[in-house]
N, C-alpha and C positions, 0 to 999 in steps of 0.2 A: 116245701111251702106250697105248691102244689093242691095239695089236698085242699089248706086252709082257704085256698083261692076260689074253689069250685064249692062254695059253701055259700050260701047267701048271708046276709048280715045278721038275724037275730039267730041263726046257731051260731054263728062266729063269738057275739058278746054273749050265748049261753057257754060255750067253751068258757069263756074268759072267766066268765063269776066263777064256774067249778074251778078252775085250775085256782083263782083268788081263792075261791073261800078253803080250801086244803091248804095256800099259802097260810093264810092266818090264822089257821087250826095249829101250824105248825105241822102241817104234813105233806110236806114239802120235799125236790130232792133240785138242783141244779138243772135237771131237764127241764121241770116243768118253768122256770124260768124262762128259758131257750123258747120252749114252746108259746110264751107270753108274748117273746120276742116276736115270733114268726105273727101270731094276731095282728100285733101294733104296727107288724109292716103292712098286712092285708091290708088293715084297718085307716091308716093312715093313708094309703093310694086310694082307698074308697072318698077318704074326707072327713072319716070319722075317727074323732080321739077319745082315746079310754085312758082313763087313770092308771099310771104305774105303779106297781107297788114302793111306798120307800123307799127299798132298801136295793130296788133292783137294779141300779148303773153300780151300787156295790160288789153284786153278789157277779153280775154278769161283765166281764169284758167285752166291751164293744167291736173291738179288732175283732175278737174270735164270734161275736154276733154275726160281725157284717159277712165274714166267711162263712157261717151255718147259712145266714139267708143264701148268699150265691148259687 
């Protein structure tokens, strides 16, 4: 998480729309969710909220989210 931290905010939500828009291409794998994840934490400590994908409290476990952030 690291990384995502040391990023200022409009590449953070440029990450975001790329990793979206491959999600709803349907070209997708479980990481890049995870990696959604780690934005929406950056993101969220900053103050700012981005749209989840639908499907993602599905596809991701939150237990095993909060253990990848740590």
């Amino acid at each position: 998480m690291d990384f995502y931290q040391k990023l200022p905010n409009d590449v953070l939500i440029a990450f975001y729309n790329e990793i979206n828009k491959n999600i709803e291409k349907g070209i997708l794998t479980k990481q890049m969710y995870y990696e959604l994840g780690l934005i929406f934490s950056v993101m969220s400590r900053r103050g700012i909220s981005l749209r989840k994908p639908i499907d993602f409290d599905d596809v991701i476990d939150q237990d095993t989210m909060e253990n990848f952030i740590a």
